[in-house]
C-alpha positions in Angstrom: 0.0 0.0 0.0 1.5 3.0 -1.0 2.2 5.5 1.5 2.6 9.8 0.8 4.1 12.6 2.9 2.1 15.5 2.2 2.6 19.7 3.5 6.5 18.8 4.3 9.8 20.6 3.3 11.5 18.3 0.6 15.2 19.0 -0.1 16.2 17.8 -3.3 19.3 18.2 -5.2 18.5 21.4 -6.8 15.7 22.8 -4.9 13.8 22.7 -1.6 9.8 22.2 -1.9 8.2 24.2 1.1 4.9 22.7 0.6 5.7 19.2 -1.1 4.2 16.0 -1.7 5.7 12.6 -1.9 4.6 9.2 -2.9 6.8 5.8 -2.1 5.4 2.3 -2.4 7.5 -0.7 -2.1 10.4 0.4 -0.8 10.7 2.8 -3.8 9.7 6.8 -4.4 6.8 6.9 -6.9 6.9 10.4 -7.4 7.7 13.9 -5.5 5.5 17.3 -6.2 4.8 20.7 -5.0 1.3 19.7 -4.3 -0.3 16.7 -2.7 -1.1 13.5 -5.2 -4.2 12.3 -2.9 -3.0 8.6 -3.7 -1.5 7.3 -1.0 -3.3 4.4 1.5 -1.9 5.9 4.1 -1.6 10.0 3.7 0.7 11.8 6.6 1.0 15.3 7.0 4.5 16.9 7.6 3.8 20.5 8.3 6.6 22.1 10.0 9.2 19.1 9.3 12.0 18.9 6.8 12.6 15.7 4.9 15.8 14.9 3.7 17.9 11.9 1.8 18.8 9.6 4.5 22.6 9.9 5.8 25.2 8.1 4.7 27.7 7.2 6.8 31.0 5.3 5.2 33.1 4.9 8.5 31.6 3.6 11.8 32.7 1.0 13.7 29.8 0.2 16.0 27.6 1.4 18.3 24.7 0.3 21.2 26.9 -1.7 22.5 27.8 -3.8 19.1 31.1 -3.2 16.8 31.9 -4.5 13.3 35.1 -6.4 15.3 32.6 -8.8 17.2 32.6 -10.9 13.9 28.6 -11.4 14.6 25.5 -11.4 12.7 23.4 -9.9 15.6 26.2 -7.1 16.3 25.3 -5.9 12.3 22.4 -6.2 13.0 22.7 -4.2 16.0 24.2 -1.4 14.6 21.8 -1.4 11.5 18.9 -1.1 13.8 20.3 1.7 16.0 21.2 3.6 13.6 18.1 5.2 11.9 17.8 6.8 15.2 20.5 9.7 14.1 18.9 9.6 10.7 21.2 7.1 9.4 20.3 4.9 6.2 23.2 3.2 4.8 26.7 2.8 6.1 30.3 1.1 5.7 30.9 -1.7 8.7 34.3 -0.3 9.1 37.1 -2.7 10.8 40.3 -1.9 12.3 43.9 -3.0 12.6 43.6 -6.4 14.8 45.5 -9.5 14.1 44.7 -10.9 10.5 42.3 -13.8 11.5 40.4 -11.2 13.6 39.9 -9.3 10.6 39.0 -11.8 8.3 36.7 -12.8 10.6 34.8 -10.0 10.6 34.8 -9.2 7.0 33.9 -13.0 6.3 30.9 -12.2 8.5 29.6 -8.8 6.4 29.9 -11.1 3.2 27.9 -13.7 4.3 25.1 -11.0 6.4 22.2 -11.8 4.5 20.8 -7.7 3.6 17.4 -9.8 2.3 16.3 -10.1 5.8 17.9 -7.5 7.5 16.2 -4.6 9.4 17.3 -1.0 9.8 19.8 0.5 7.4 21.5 -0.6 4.8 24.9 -2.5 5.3 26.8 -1.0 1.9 29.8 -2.9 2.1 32.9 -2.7 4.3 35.5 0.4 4.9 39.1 -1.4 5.8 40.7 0.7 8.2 43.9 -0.8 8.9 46.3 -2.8 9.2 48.2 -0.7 6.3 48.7 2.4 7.8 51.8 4.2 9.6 53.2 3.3 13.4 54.0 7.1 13.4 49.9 8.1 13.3 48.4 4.4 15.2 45.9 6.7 17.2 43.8 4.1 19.0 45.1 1.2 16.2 47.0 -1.3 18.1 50.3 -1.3 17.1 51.2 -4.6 17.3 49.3 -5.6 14.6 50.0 -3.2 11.8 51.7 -4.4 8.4 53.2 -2.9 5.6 50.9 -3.0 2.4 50.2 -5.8 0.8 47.8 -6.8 -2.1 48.3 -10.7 -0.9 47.3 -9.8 2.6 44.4 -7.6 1.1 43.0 -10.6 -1.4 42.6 -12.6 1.9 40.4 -9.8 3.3 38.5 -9.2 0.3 38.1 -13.2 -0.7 36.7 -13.6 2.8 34.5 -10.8 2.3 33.1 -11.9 -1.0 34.2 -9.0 -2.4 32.5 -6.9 -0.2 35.0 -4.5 0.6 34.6 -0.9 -0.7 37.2 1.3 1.1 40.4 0.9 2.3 42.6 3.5 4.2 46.2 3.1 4.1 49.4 5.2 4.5 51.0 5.8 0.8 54.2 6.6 2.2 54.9 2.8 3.4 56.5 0.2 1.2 54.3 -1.3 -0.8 51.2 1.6 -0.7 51.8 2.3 -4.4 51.5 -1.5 -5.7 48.2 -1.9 -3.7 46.9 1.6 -4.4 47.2 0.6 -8.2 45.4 -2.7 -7.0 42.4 -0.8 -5.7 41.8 1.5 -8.5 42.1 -2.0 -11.1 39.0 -3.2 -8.7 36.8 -0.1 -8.4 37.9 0.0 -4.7 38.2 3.8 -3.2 42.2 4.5 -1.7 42.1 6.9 1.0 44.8 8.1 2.9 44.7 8.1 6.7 46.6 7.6 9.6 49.5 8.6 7.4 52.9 10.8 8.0 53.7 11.0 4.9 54.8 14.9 2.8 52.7 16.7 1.0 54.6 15.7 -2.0 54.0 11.9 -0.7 50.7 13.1 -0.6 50.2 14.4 -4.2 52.3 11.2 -5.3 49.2 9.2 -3.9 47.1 11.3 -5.6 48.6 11.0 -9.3 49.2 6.7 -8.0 45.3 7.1 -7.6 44.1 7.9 -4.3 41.0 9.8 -4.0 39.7 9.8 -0.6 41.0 11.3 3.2 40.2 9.9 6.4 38.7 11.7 9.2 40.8 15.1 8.2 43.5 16.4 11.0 43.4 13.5 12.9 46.2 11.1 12.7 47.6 12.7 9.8 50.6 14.7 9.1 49.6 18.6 9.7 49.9 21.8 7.6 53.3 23.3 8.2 54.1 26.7 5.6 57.0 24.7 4.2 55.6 20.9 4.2 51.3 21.1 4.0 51.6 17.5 4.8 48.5 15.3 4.0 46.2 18.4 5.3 47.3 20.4 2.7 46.8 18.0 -0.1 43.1 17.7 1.4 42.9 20.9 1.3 44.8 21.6 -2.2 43.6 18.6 -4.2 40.2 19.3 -5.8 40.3 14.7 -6.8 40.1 13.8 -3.1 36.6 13.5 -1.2 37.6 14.5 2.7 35.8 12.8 5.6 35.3 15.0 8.4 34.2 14.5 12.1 32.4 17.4 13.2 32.1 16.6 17.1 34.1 20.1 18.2 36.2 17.7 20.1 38.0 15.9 17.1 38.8 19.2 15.4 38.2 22.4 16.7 34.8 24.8 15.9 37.1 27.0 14.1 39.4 24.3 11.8 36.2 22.7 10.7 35.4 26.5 9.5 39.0 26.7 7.7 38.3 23.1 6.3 34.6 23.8 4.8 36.0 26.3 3.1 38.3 24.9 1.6 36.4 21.5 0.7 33.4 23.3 0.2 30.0 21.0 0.0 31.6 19.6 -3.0 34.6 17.4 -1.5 33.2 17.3 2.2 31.4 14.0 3.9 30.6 13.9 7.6 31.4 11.0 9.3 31.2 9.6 12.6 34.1 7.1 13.2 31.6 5.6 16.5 32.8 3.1 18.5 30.3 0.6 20.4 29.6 3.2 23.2 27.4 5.4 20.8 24.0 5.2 22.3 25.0 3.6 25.7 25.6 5.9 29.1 29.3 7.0 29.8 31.5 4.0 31.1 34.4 1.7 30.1 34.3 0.2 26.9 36.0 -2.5 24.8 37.7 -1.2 21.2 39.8 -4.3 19.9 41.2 -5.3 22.9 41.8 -2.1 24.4 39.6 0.0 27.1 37.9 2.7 26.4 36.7 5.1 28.3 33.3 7.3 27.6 33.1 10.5 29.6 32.1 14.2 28.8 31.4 13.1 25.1 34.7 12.0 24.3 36.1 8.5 24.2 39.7 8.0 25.0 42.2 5.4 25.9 44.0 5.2 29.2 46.8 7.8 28.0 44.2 10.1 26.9 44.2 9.2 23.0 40.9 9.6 21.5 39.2 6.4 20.3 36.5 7.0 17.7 33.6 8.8 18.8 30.1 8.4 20.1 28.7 11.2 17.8 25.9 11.2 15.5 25.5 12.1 12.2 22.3 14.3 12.8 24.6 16.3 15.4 27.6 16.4 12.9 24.2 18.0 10.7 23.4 20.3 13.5 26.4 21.7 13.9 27.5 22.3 10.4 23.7 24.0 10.1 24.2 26.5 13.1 27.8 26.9 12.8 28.6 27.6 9.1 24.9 28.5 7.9 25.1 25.8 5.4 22.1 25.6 3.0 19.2 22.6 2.4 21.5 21.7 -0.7 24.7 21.8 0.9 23.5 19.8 3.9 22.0 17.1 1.6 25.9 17.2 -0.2 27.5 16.0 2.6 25.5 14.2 5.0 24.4 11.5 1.7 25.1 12.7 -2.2 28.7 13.1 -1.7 28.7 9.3 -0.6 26.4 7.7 -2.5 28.6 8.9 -5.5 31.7 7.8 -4.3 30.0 4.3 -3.2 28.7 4.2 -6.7 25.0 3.7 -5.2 23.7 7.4 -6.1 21.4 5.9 -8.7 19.2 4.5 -5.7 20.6 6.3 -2.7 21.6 10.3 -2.0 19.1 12.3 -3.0 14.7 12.4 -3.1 13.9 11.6 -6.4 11.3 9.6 -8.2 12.7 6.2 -8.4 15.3 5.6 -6.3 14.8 4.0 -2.7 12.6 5.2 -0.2 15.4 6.3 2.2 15.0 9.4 3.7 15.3 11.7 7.6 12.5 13.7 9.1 14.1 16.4 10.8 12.9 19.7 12.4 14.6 23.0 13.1 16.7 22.3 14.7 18.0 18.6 13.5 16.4 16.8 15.5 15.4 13.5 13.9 11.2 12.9 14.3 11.3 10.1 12.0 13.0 8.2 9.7 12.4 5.8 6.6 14.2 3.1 5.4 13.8 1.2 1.9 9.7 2.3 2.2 9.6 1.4 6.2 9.7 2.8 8.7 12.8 2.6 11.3 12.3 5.0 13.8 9.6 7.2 15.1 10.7 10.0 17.8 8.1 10.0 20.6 6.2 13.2 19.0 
């Protein structure tokens, strides 16, 4: 029975509706309108609500109490069904440096999660964070388990994964990054640089080897310095690379997110939220692959004080880009879900409200704050008003 949204703001690519309609049956959207279509079974009016393109979010490792590391069906499933919650439609199960049976493990479990019966949002593929990446920028990535590049190691992952990987962050300046980067681009798989020291001309070496993504920007990266930009500056420079940002205000400062947006501008920018298995749960002491973490006064840190992931969300990441930078309905929709879904390769179903393509989408008000949200036709959350 089809189902239409009627009297609600609809932010599309090019324009917002103030007074639209919208019509979705089976999962898909039949058709969207400046005036109502009087057609749907069930007819809901939006008035005073926004409606956008559900988020996208290509690195999170967990969250309610579940991370992509557990190696288990119910913890993607876990994190699938919290997840609409913040707005959230699709994501990347994103792993991290552990030993290389631990990883396999978990990306042998993402290939064989069967999305047919699955709840909640959409499980898109995987994002391999780790083990290729630099001792020099670990962060919260154990180091005992970090390994030079290698496409042999990597065809275990991706064999184990059924070919379900879709990202993979690495640091170009170790031996080996440019042989695996070339591997990635021959099989449609984004490079992204991340927890990296390498120069900026190390940096714009990547670049012309075929890298085209950053992970989470400033953090674990080499910085910009007048006489060596480092990675930062080739983020910022480099109009081929796609920047993940996460806007918490404790990751990057108020102000450096400001000098980033405007360098990235809504075309090169997609917020992230890098959560770890604590998002959604009360502050405490938390497991991250192996290690404790601890959850207090929104931040997540290891015993020496290193930050480990985050417990933001993506509709806060939203909120604060809103009220901070003034962003507009278009720009908003840019980087919380079009941005990805083109890099992903999915936009032809996923990242923006448009008449055929999936019935995926966030009701938010004013303020950000999600009322309701829709996945693939049903919906998969409700806020209590």
């Amino acid at each position: 029975m089809s189902i239409e949204y009627q009297n609600v703001r609809i932010v599309q690519e090019d324009r917002t509706i103030e007074r639209g309609s919208i019509l979705f049956d089976e999962g898909k959207i039949i058709d969207v309108a400046d005036a109502p279509f009087h057609q749907g079974g069930t007819i809901i009016d939006g008035h005073g609500l926004t409606l956008f393109p559900g988020f996208i979010d290509v690195h999170i490792h967990g969250a309610n109490g579940h991370d992509v590391m557990d190696a288990t069906p119910e913890a993607l499933q876990g994190i699938a069904d919290i997840l609409p919650e913040e707005g959230t439609t699709s994501f990347l199960a994103t792993t991290m440096t552990q030993s290389s049976e631990a990883i396999e493990n978990a990306v042998s479990n993402v290939g064989t999660f069967d999305q047919r019966g699955a709840t909640g949002a959409e499980l898109l593929g995987i994002h391999l964070e780790g083990p290729f990446i630099s001792r020099k920028k670990a962060g919260a990535q154990p180091l005992d388990y970090i390994r030079e590049p290698s496409i042999s190691r990597f065809e275990s992952f991706r064999n184990k994964s059924r070919d379900k990987i879709r990202l993979v962050t690495l640091a170009p300046e170790e031996e080996g990054a440019d042989e695996l980067i070339h591997h990635l681009n021959s099989h449609g798989i984004i490079a992204s640089m991340g927890h990296t020291s390498a120069t900026f001309e190390q940096a714009e070496k990547a670049v012309e080897e075929g890298v085209r993504h950053v992970t989470h920007l400033y953090n674990q990266m080499s910085g910009f310095h007048h006489r060596d930009p480092g990675v930062t500056g080739a983020a910022f420079t480099d109009s081929r690379l796609m920047v993940e940002m996460i806007v918490d205000y404790v990751h990057s400062k108020k102000e450096a997110v400001q000098v980033a947006y405007r360098q990235l501008t809504d075309k090169r920018t997609l917020l992230i939220t890098d959560a770890m298995r604590a998002k959604c749960l009360p502050e405490g002491t938390y497991d991250l692959g192996g290690q404790d973490v601890t959850v207090k006064d929104q931040q997540a840190v290891l015993e020496d004080g290193t930050l480990a992931g985050s417990i933001l969300t993506l509709a806060k990441a939203a909120r604060l880009m809103k009220q901070n930078l003034a962003l507009t309905d278009q720009e908003l929709l840019s980087i919380t879900s079009l941005n990805a879904a083109r890099e992903l390769g999915v936009d032809d179903r996923k990242g923006s409200i448009e008449k055929g393509k999936d019935a995926d989408f966030v009701l938010v008000d004013d303020d950000f704050n999600v009322q309701a949200t829709w996945c693939r036709g049903v919906v998969a959350y409700e806020g209590k008003e």
